[in-house]
N, C-alpha and C positions, 0 to 999 in steps of 0.2 A: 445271136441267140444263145441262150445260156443252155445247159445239158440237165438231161433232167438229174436227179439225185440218183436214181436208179442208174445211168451211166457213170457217174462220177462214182459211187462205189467200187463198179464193175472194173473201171478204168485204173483206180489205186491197189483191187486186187490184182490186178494183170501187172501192175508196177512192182508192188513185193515179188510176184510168183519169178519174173522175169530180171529183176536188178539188183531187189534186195538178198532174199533169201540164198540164191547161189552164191553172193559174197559173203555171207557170214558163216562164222570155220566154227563157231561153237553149235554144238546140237541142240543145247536147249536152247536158244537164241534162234534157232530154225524151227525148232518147234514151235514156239513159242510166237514166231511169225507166220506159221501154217496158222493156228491157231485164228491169228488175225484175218489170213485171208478166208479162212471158214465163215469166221463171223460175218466179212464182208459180203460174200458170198449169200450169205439166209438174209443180212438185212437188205439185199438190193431185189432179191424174190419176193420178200414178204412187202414190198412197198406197192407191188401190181398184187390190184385189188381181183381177187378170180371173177374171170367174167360172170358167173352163175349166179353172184351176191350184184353184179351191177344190173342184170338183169333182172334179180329180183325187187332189187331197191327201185328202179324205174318203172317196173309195173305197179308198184307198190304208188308211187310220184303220179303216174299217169291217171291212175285209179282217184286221185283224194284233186287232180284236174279237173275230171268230169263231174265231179262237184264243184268245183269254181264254177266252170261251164255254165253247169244248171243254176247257179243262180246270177249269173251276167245274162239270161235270159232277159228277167223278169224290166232288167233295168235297163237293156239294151230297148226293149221297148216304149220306154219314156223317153232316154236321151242314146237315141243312136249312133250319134256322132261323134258324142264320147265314150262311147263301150263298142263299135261296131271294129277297129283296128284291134283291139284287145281280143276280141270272142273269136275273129280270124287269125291272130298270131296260136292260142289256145286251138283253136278247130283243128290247123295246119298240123299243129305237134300230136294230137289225139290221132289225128289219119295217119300218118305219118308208120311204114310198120317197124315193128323190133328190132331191134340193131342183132345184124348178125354176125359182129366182130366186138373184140374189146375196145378199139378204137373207136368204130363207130356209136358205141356204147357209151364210152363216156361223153364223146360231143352229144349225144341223146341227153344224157345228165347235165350236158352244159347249157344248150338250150332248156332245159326245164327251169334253171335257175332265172337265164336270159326271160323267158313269160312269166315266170311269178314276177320277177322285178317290176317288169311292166304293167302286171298287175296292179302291183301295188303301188306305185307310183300314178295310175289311172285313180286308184280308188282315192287315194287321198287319204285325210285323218280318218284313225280307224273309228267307228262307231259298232258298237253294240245294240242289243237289241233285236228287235225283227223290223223296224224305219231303214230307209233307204239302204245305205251299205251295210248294214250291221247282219246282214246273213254271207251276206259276199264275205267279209271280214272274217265270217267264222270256219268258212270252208276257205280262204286261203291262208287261217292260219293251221287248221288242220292241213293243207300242203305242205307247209312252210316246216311242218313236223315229221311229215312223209319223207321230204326232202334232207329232214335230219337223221333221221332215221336209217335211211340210204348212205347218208354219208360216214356213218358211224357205226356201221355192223355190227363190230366188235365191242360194242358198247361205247358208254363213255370215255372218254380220255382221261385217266388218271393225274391230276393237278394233285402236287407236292401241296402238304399242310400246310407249307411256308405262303400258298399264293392265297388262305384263306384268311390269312393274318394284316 
C-alpha cells in the first residue's frame, strides 16, 4: 500500500528536522532548510480537505441525487428490471445519515461517485429531450456537476497557458 502524499510530506519533513538540518554548520543553509520544512509542513495540511466543505459538497451531491431518484421513478415503472438495482443502490445512499467524521465523509463522497457511475452506465447513451432517458440524463448531469463542484471548492484548477496550446 502506498502512503498517502500527506504522509510522505510529513515524513520528509521529520527527515530534514531530524538528519538534515542538525548536520549543516552554515545558518543560512539551516535556514533556508527550516524554510523547507515550513513549507512542508502547510502543503501536507492544506491537502486534507476541512471536513465542513466535504460535508457541504455532499449535501450539496446528495440533494442534485434526489433528483436522479425522481426521475428513475417514472422509468422504473416501465422496465423494473433495469432501473429497480440502480433506484436501490440511490435509495441506500439517500437513507444513509451524514458522515460524522472526515473519513467517514469522504467514503460518503466515494460512494456518490460509485452510484452515479452505475447510473450512468444503467442509463446508457445519453439522450435529450423529455423521451425516455433524456430527463434522467439531465438530473444526472446536474449531479455529475454537484459532484464537481464538491470536488473543487477552491475553484477551478489553474492549467498553465502552455496546456491550452
Amino acid at each position: 500500500m502506498n502512503p498517502s502524499l500527506a504522509t510522505v510530506l510529513r515524513t520528509l519533513k521529520a527527515s530534514l528536522q531530524e538528519h538534515v538540518i542538525p548536520e549543516l554548520e552554515n545558518n543560512f543553509a539551516r535556514g533556508q532548510a527550516g524554510q523547507v520544512v515550513v513549507t512542508l509542513d502547510w502543503l501536507a495540511d492544506g491537502l486534507e480537505e476541512p471536513m465542513q466543505k466535504v460535508i457541504e459538497g455532499n449535501a450539496g451531491v446528495s440533494q442534485a441525487l434526489e433528483a436522479v431518484n425522481e426521475q428513475l421513478q417514472p422509468l422504473s415503472e416501465s422496465d423494473a428490471d433495469r432501473w429497480q438495482a440502480v433506484g436501490n443502490a440511490i435509495q441506500e445512499v439517500l437513507n444513509t445519515p451524514p458522515a460524522d467524521s472526515a473519513e467517514s465523509a469522504q467514503d460518503q463522497r466515494s460512494t456518490y461517485f460509485k452510484v452515479l457511475d452505475d447510473v450512468v452506465i444503467a442509463a446508457g447513451v445519453p439522450q435529450g429531450g423529455s423521451e425516455g432517458t433524456g430527463p434522467l440524463w439531465v438530473a444526472v448531469q446536474q449531479a455529475l456537476m454537484a459532484l464537481a463542484m464538491a470536488e473543487t471548492y477552491m475553484g477551478p484548477i489553474p492549467l498553465p497557458k502552455e496546456h491550452w496550446r
